[in-house]
mmCIF file of the C-alpha atoms, coordinates in Angstrom:
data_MODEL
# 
_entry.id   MODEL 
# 
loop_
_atom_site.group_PDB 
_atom_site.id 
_atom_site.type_symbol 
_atom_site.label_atom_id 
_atom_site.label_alt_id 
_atom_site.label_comp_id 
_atom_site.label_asym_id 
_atom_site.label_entity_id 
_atom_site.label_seq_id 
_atom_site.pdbx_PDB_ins_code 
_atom_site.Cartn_x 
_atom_site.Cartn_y 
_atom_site.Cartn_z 
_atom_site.occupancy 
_atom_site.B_iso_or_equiv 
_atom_site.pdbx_formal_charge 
_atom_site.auth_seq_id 
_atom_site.auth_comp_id 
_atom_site.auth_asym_id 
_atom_site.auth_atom_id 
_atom_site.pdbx_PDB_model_num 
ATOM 1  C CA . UNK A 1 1  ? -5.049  53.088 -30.930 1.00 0.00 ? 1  UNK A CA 1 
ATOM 2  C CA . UNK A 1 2  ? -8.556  52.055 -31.558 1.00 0.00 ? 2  UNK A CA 1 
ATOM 3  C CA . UNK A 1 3  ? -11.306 52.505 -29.037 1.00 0.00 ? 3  UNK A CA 1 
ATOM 4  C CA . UNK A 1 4  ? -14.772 51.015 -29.010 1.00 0.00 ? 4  UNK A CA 1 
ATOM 5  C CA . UNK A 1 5  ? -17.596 51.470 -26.527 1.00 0.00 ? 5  UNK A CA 1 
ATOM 6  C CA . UNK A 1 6  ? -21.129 50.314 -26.632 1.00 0.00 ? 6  UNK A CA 1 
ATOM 7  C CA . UNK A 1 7  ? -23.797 52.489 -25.466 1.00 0.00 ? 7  UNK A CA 1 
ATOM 8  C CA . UNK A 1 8  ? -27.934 51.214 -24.323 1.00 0.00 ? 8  UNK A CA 1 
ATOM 9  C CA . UNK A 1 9  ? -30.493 53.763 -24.140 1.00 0.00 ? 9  UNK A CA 1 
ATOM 10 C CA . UNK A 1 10 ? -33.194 52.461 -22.431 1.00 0.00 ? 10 UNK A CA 1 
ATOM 11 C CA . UNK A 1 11 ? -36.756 54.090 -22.676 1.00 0.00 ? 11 UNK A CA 1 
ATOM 12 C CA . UNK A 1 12 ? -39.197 52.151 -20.392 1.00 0.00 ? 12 UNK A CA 1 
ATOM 13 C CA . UNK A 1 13 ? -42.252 50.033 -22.862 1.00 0.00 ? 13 UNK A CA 1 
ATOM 14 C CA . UNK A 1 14 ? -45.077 50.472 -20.293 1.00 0.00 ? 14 UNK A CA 1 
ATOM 15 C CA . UNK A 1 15 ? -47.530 53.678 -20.480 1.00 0.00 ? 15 UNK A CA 1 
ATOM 16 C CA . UNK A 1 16 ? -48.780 54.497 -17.280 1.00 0.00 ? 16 UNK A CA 1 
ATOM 17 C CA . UNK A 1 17 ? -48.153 57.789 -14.579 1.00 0.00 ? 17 UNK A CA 1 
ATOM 18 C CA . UNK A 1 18 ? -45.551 56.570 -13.051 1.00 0.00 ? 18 UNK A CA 1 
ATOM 19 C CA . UNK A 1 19 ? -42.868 58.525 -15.364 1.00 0.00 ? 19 UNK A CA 1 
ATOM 20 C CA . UNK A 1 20 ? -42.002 61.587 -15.479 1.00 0.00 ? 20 UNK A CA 1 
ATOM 21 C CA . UNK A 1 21 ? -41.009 64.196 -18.376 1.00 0.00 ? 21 UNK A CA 1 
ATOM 22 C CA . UNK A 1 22 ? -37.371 63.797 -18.912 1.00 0.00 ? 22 UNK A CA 1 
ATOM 23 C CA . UNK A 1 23 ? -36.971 60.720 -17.070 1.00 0.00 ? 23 UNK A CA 1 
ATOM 24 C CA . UNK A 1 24 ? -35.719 58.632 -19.545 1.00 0.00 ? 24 UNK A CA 1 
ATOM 25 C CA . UNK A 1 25 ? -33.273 57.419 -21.589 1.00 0.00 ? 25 UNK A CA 1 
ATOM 26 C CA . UNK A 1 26 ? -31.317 56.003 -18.736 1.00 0.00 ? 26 UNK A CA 1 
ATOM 27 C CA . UNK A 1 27 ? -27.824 55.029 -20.441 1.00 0.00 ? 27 UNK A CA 1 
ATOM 28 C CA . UNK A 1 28 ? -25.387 52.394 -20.202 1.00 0.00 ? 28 UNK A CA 1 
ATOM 29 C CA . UNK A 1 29 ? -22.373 52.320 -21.520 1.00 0.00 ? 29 UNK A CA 1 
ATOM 30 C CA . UNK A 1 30 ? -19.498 49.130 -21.864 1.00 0.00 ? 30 UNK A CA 1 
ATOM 31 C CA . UNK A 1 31 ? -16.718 48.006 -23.680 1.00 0.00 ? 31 UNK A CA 1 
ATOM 32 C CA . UNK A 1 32 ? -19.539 45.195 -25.347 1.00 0.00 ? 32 UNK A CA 1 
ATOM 33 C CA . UNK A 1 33 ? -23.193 44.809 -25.799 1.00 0.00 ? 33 UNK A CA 1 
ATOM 34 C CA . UNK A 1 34 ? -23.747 42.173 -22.998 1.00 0.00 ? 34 UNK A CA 1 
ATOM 35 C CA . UNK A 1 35 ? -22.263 44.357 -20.257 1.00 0.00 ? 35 UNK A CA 1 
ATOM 36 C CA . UNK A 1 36 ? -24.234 47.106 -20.798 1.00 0.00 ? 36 UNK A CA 1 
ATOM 37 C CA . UNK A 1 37 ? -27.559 44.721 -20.577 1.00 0.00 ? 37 UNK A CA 1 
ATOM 38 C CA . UNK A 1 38 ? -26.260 43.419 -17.258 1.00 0.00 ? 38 UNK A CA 1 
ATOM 39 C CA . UNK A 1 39 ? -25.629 46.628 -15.823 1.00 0.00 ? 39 UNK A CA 1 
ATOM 40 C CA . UNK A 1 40 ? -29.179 47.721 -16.591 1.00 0.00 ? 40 UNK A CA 1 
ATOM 41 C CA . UNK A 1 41 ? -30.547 44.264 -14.794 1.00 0.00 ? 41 UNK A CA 1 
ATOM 42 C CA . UNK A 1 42 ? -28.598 44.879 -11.763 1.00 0.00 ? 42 UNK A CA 1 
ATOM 43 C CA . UNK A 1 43 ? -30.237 48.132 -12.062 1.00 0.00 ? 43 UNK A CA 1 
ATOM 44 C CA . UNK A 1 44 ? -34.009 46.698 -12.157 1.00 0.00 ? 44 UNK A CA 1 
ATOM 45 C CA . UNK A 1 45 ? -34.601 46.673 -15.728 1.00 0.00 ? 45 UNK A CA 1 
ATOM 46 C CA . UNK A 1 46 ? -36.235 44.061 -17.494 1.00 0.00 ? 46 UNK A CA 1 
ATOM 47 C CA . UNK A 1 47 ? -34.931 43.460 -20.816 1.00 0.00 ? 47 UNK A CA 1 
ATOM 48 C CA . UNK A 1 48 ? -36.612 40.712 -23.154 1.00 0.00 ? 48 UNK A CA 1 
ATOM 49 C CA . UNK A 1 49 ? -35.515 38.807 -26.081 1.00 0.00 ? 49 UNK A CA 1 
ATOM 50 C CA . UNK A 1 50 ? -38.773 40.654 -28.698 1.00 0.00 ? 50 UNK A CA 1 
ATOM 51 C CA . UNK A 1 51 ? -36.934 43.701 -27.636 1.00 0.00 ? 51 UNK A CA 1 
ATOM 52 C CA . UNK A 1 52 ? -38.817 45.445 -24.741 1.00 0.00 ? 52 UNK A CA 1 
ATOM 53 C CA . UNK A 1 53 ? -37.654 47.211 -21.840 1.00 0.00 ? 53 UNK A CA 1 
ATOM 54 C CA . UNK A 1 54 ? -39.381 47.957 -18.278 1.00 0.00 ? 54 UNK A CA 1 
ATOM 55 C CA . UNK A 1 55 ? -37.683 50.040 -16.207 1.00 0.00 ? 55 UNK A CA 1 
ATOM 56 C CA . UNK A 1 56 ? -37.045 49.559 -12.184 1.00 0.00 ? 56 UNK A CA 1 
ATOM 57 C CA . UNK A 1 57 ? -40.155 51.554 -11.519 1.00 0.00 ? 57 UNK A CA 1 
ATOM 58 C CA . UNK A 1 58 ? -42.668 49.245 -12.973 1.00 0.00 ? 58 UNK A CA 1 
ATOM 59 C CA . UNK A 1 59 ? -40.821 45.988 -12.986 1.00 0.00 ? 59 UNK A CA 1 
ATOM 60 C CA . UNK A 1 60 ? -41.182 46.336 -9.179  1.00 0.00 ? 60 UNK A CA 1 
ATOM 61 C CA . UNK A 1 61 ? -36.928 45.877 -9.062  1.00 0.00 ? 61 UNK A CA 1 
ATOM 62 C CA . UNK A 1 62 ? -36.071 49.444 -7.777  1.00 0.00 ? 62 UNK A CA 1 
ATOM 63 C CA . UNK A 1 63 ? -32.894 49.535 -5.831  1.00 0.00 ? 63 UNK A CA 1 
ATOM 64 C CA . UNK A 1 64 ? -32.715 49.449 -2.403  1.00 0.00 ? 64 UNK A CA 1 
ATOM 65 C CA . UNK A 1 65 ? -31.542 52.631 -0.572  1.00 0.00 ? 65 UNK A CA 1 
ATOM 66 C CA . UNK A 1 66 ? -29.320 51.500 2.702   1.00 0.00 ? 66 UNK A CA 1 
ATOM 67 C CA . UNK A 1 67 ? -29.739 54.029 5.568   1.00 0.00 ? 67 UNK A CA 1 
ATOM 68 C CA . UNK A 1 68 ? -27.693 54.263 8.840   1.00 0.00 ? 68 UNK A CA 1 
ATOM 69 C CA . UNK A 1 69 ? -24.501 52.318 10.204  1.00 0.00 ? 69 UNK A CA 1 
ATOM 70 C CA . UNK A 1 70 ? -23.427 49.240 7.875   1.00 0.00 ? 70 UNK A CA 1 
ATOM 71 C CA . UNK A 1 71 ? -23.711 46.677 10.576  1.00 0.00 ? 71 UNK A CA 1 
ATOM 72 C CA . UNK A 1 72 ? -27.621 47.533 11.237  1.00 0.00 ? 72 UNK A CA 1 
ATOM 73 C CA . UNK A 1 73 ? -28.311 48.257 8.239   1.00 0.00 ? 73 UNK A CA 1 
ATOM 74 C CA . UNK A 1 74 ? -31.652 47.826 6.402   1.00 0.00 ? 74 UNK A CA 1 
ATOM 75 C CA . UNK A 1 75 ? -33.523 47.541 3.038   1.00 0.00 ? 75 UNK A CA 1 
ATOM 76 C CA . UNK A 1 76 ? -35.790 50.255 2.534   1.00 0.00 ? 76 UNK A CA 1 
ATOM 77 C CA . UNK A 1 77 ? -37.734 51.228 -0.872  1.00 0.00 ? 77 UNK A CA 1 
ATOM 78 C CA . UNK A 1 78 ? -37.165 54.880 -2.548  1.00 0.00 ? 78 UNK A CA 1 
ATOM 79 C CA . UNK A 1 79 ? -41.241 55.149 -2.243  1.00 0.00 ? 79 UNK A CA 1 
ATOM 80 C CA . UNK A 1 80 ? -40.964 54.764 1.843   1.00 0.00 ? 80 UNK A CA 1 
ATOM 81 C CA . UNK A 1 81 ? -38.575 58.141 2.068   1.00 0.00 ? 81 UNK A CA 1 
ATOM 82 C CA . UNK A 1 82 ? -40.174 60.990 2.831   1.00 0.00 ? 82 UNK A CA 1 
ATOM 83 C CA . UNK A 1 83 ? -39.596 64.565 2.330   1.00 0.00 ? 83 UNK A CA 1 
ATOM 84 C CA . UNK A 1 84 ? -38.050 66.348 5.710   1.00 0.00 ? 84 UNK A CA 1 
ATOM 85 C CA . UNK A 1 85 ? -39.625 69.861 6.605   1.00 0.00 ? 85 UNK A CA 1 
# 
């Protein structure tokens, strides 16, 4: 039997503070090329055709957190969670 997989790392293009050490590559792995690049959009990345990547932090795409019982449940952004004491 013969087994393939393809495997993105992604390593956001933009220099700024918003990363942290170790943060990246954030990996995706498929059976082909084109899954793996739409599994990183759903995730927020943007991925362009010259070959750059900006991850959900700076693209503004984070995923939404859902807090609470499904039928009320709301949006909210990772940056509006804060730490409990």
């Amino acid at each position: 039997m013969i087994v393939g997989c393809y495997t993105l790392d992604l390593y956001c293009d933009q220099k700024n503070d918003k990363h942290v050490h170790g943060e990246f590559p954030h990996t995706f792995t498929a059976e082909h090329g084109s899954n793996c690049r739409s599994r990183a959009k759903r995730k927020g990345w943007i991925l362009t055709h010259a070959g750059n990547a900006i991850c959900p932090k700076c693209s503004g795409k984070a995923p939404k957190l859902v807090v609470g019982h499904l039928s009320d449940a709301k949006p909210i952004e990772l940056k509006d969670i804060k730490p409990q004491s």
